[in-house]
C-alpha positions, 0 to 999 in steps of 0.5 A: 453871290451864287456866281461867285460862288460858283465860280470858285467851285469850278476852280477848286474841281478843276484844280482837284482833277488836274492834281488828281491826274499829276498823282495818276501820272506820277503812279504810272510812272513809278509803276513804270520803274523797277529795281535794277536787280530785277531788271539785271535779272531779266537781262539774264534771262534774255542773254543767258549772262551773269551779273556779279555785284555786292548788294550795297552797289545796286540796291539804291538804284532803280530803273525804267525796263527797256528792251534790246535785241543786243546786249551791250545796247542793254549795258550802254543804257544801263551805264548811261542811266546809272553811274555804274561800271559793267565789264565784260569778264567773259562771254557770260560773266560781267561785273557790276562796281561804282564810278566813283567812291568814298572811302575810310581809313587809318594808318598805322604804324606796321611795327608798334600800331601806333596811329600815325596823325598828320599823314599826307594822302594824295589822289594822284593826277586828281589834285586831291589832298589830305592828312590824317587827324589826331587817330590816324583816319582820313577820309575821301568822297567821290574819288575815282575808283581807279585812281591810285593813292599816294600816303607818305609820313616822316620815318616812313617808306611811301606807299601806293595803294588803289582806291577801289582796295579800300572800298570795302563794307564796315569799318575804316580800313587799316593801312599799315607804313612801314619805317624807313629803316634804311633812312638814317636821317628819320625823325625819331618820336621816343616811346617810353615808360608804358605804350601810349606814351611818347616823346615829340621832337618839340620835347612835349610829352604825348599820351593816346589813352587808346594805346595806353598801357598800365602804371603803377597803382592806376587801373584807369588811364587818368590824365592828371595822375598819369603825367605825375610819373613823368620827371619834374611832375609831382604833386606835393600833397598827392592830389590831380588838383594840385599839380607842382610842375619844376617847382610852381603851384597848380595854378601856374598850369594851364589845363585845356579841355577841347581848347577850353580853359579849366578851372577845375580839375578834381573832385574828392577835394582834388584826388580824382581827376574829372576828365573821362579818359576814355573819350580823351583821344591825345593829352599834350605836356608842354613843361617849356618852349610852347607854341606862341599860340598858347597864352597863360600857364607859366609853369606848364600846359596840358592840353586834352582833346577828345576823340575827333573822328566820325564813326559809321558803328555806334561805339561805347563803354561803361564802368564802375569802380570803388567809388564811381560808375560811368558811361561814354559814347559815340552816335553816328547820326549821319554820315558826316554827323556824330554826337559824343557823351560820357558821364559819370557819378560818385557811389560814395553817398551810396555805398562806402567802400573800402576806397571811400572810407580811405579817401574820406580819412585823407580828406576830412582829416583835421576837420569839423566833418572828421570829429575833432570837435569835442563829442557832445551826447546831444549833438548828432552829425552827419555828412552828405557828400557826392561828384558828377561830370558830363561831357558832349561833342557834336562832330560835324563835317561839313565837307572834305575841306571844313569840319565843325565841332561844338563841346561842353562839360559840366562838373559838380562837388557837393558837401553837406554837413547837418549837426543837429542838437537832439535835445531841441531839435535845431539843425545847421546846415553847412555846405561846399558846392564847387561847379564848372560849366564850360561850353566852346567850338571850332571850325577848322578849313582847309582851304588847298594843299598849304593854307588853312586856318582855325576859328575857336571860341568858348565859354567857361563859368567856375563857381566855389560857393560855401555856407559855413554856421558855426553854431557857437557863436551864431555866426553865418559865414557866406563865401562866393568866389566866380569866374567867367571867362569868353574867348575866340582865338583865329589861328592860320598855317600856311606850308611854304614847303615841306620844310618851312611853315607859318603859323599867325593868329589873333587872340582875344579873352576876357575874364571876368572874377567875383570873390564876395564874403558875408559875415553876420558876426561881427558883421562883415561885408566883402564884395569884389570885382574885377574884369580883364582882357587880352589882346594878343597877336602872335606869330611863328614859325617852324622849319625843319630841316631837308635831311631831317637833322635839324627841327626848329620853331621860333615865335613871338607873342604879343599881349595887350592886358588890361584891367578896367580903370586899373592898369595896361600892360603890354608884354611881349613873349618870345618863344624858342625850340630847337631839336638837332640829330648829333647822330642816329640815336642821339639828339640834343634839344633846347627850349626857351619861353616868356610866358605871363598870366592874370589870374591866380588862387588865393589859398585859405587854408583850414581858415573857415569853412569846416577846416577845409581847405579852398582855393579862390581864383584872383585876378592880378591889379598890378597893386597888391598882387600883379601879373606873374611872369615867367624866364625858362630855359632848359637844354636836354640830350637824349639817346634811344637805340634798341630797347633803352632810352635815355634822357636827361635835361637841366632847367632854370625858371625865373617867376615873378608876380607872386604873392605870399597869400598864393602860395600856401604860407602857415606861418607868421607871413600867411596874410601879409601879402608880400610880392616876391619872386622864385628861381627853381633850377634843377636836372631831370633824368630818365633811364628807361628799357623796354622789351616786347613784354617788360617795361622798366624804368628809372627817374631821377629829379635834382630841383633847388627852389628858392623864394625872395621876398625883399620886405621879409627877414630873412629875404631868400629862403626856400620854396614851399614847393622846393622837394630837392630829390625825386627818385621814382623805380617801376616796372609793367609787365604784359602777357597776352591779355594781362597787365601788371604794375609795380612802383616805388616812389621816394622823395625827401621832405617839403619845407616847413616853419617850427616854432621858436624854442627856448621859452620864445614860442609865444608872443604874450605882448599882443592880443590875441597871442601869436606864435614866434616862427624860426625863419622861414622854412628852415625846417624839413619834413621826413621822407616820403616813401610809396609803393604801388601795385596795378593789374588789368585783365582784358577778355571777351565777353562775346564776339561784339562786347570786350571787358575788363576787370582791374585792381589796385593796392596804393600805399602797399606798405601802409607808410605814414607819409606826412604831406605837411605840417603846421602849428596853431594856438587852442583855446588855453593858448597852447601850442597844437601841432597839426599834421596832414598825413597821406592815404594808408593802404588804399585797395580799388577795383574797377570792371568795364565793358566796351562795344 
């Protein structure tokens, strides 16, 4: 035992000393090392020489002192032990830079500054390539410093530049490309309305909210209220969450967030949008001829993404309005890693303002939460109402060639309403909470010069859960409507050429809905299910012509839909876009698309709940209510030369799928849930003229849209959404750090059903009563009539921070617009007629601060 024990002793003193000694060695031979700068300073000395570097070249580099009788045996040892080149400028004089570099820059637009996405950037005679992302920067790693950079974009002269001319400290380089002006064949983009705003040669609408200007009556560059000034974009009842796009309902849209599909878009029941715009880097409107890679929206498709670039500085802002506070930013982690955030929270539980109080009135008009009960002294109400959204993006390259990124976004409503009875203390509680958790990634790759490919996938979860107690009655009323939706979608893109490209990919979803009702008197119970999912191939592709001339993209989908021990579909959906140059400033463009989707919102409007209005999302059965489909087409001139821009487009869109419970019916026909289709066909016409100072523009929409329903009487009667004339006039005007807005909106009245007269209103033969309708919209509501103003001011609070302040005043004329108007039978079985009335004069201020 004890030899043992000594023999593990010896072993454990020897391993100490030989470690011992390794520490010893490792001493000495960091010891031996000094900074490169105090051995070029030595040098110096011995030579009677000058060095000349920036400090971020040598300070990482150490070296082990030798000693040389000449010079350039020193120098040799240096460049053979350090990858640094020295040159000889004179006999005294050398300086010190990188072999190698890496180097950050954006392109811009010399003439708008405007950042220019999908530039080429080539390394010449190093087999180098690369384009620039979404906000115009490109990066490179490891290039040689004396190589030469080509950069070429659509419309504009080539440029050649050095490398080691980028290679400065702080932040990415500007590059500024000239136009090709003496190019008559460039592809024209329109910018119009306010800057930020542009019009692609696919006929999609682009907003960059960096760039981005002022419209009448917002202080903030909303996205959802921001389309709404476009053409054929309006929503009927002035809401972000209920956008009509040529005549369809909000649910025909399709809302993208970083590739992730939204179910919801609002808070305030739908007045606010729940994006951060200030973290939303470009938004894409496509009204028609979308990508075959996109599936869903028949009406149209917005599609969000956030800022995508990784950053060396630490940037943000934070703001606060009259009805909300914020913050958003961007943390560099490392050189290849960055997080995003923002978030936001309502004031309105807080503090009422002016803003809340008018957003309140629009709101809980007609509601219990209103007081439209009859005032009792011994019952006390009160409401507890608040919103938050937080966002997060983890940005992360992997390399040159694979770049990572992994979002989420949560979203949150929540009402509470408490009546409480002061003679015996009993309270009731009721409450609306509306969520949206979504959470999804990407990897894009490039693999060489004309092949990459895209790998996306998300969650998303929506929740609409609401408890109603309706103290008359003891009855408890419990409603719960979910929607989990998983996807992954692969998407490739190979260049045959500078002309011709191929775009292929396969997608996969599935949605899962769950609408559960519970009533305890009379009792009640309802819980429905339903899951579907898709399988869709697609494939397309896009040329554009030599001379520029000609732009053209053709593809199909193919979808495979199928509801679990209900039905499968197969539906295929050809798409078409095609943009020809007539002359220089005049071009032609025609759009067409089958689309499809499986989901859709019920309304239940002012049925339970308080009398507020919910929207519960269903999934189609292809029983009583099938997959909705869609026939578009649209053909469009546009003329831009100078100043003005003029364009005009007529559509025809064919909907079928569609059921009377989804489209906001409050007539006799509300419930029944007839299966129909709608043809809305009109013209859109924008005049717009734009100085360096004054924007001033001019929309006109003519839009015809119809309903037929076979089994109702009469059967072809107009769309609910059917506002046959829109006419929009604003203006901005800009000086120096000053932006200011002023718009008129008018528009004739929505359709609406009135009650029989001649004694005829009441049908007394069945009980409960009921009212006796004139056919089905054959009633219009007056005229709608706006004016809105906005002012931003931009300053420096000092050299590092920026700030803003702004104001606005909507409804500056205080019309009453009614939005809608429906009648109902009280309690004496009379008739009430019930009108839904728009916001007043609505003042809001806004101040910010960025860095």
């Amino acid at each position: 035992m004890l030899k043992t024990l000594s023999s593990i002793v010896t072993i454990f003193l020897i391993a100490v000393i030989f470690l011992s000694s390794l520490k010893i060695s490792g001493q000495e031979n960091r010891a031996a090392q000094v900074s490169l700068r105090t051995y070029l300073n030595q040098l110096e000395e011995t030579f009677s020489v000058k060095f000349s570097f920036a400090d971020n070249t040598i300070n990482a580099f150490s070296i082990v002192p030798q000693e040389f009788n000449k010079l350039e045996a020193a120098i040799h040892y240096i460049e053979t032990e350090i990858s640094l080149d020295l040159k000889k400028i004179d006999n005294r004089y050398y300086t010190i830079s990188k072999k190698v570099i890496s180097i950050c820059a954006k392109v811009l637009d010399n003439f708008e500054q405007n950042t220019l996405h999908n530039a080429t950037i080539k390394v010449l005679e190093q087999g180098i390539t690369t384009i620039t992302d979404d906000t115009g920067a490109f990066y490179l790693s490891n290039i040689p410093k004396s190589s030469i950079l080509e950069i070429r974009h659509v419309g504009f002269k080539p440029l050649f530049i050095k490398a080691e001319e980028l290679d400065q400290e702080g932040p990415c380089q500007i590059i500024a490309l000239a136009q090709n002006i003496q190019q008559l064949d460039e592809v024209i983009i329109y910018k119009f309305l306010t800057t930020g705003l542009e019009k692609q040669d696919d006929a999609s609408i682009v907003l960059h909210t960096d760039n981005f200007g002022i419209l009448p009556g917002l202080i903030e560059p909303d996205v959802l209220q921001t389309v709404q000034a476009l053409p054929g974009i309006k929503s009927i009842d002035e809401t972000v969450s209920d956008i009509n796009v040529r005549g369809g309902t909000n649910d025909q849209n399709l809302i993208l967030w970083e590739g992730i599909k939204m179910y919801q878009s609002g808070h305030f029941f739908g007045l606010i949008s729940a994006f951060n715009p200030y973290l939303t880097d470009k938004v894409t409107l496509i009204k028609n001829g979308s990508s075959a890679a996109y599936g869903d929206g028949v009406s149209s498709i917005l599609d969000m993404r956030t800022k995508n670039t990784i950053t060396d500085e630490l940037y943000g802002g934070a703001g606060i309005n009259l009805l909300s506070g914020d913050v958003y930013g961007q943390i560099p982690l490392k050189e290849n890693l960055a997080f995003q955030f923002s978030g936001r929270r309502s004031i309105t539980d807080l503090l009422n303002t002016p803003t809340y109080n008018q957003f309140y009135e629009r709101a809980f008009q007609d509601t219990e939460i209103k007081g439209n009960e009859p005032e009792q002294e011994n019952i006390a109400r009160s409401e507890d109402f608040y919103f938050y959204d937080f966002t997060g993006k983890l940005l992360y390259d992997i390399s040159q060639k694979h770049k990572a990124r992994v979002s989420f976004i949560a979203i949150n409503n929540l009402l509470e309403y408490t009546v409480l009875n002061t003679n015996t203390q009993e309270t009731t509680n009721s409450k609306l909470m509306q969520t949206n958790f979504s959470i999804g990634g990407y990897l894009e790759s490039t693999w060489n010069s004309n092949f990459s490919t895209q790998l996306n996938a998300y969650y998303t979860s929506y929740h609409l859960d609401s408890e109603n107690f309706n103290s008359e009655n003891d009855q408890q009323l419990l409603q719960n409507n979910e929607v989990l939706e998983t996807a992954i979608q692969l998407t490739s893109n190979y260049h045959f050429s500078e002309q011709l490209a191929w775009k292929n990919g396969y997608d996969f979803k599935e949605v899962g809905i769950i609408n559960f009702t519970n009533v305890t008197q009379p009792p009640f119970r309802s819980n429905i299910k339903g899951v579907i999912r898709t399988h869709a191939l697609f494939s397309e592709l896009t040329y554009a012509s030599e001379n520029k001339k000609l732009w053209a993209r053709a593809g199909l989908r193919a979808n495979y839909a199928e509801n679990l021990g209900t039905f499968e579909k197969l539906i295929l959906e050809p798409r078409l876009n095609l943009n020809y140059k007539l002359a220089r400033n005049l071009k032609v463009d025609l759009q067409g698309e089958f689309k499809n989707q499986t989901t859709n919102q019920v309304i239940d409007l002012k049925q339970n709940f308080l009398g507020i209005e919910k929207r519960r999302w269903v999934l189609a059965n292809e029983e009583d209510l099938p997959i909705t489909r869609s026939k578009q087409v649209s053909l469009g001139v546009n003329y831009d030369k100078n100043k003005i821009y003029i364009g005009i487009e007529g559509f025809y869109k064919y909907v079928n799928g569609i059921s009377t419970t989804t489209q906001g019916f409050q007539n006799e026909d509300q419930f029944n849930g007839e299966i129909g289709t709608y043809a809305a066909r009109g013209v859109e016409f924008l005049i717009n003229h734009k100085t360096k100072n004054l924007s001033n523009w001019l929309t006109y929409t003519y839009n015809k849209n119809d309903y037929t329903f076979d089994l109702l009487n009469p059967s072809t009667f107009p769309n609910n959404l059917d506002i046959r004339h829109t006419i929009t006039f604003a203006s901005t005007y800009t000086y120096e750090h000053l932006k200011l807005g002023l718009g008129l909106n008018h528009r004739t009245g929505r359709p609406y059903t009135k009650p029989q007269e001649n004694g005829n209103a009441i049908n007394t033969l069945v009980f409960p009563n009921t009212i006796n309708y004139e056919d089905a919209n054959n009633s219009r509501l007056p005229a709608y009539l706006r004016i809105d103003a906005s002012a931003i001011y931009n300053f420096k609070i000092n050299q590092n921070i920026k700030a803003s302040v702004g104001a606005s005043l909507l409804n500056i004329l205080d019309h009453k617009n009614i939005l809608n108007r429906y009648y109902r039978l009280n309690d004496q079985d009379e008739i009430e007629t019930v009108e839904s009335v728009s916001l007043g004069i609505t003042p809001n201020f806004s101040f910010r601060m960025f860095f």
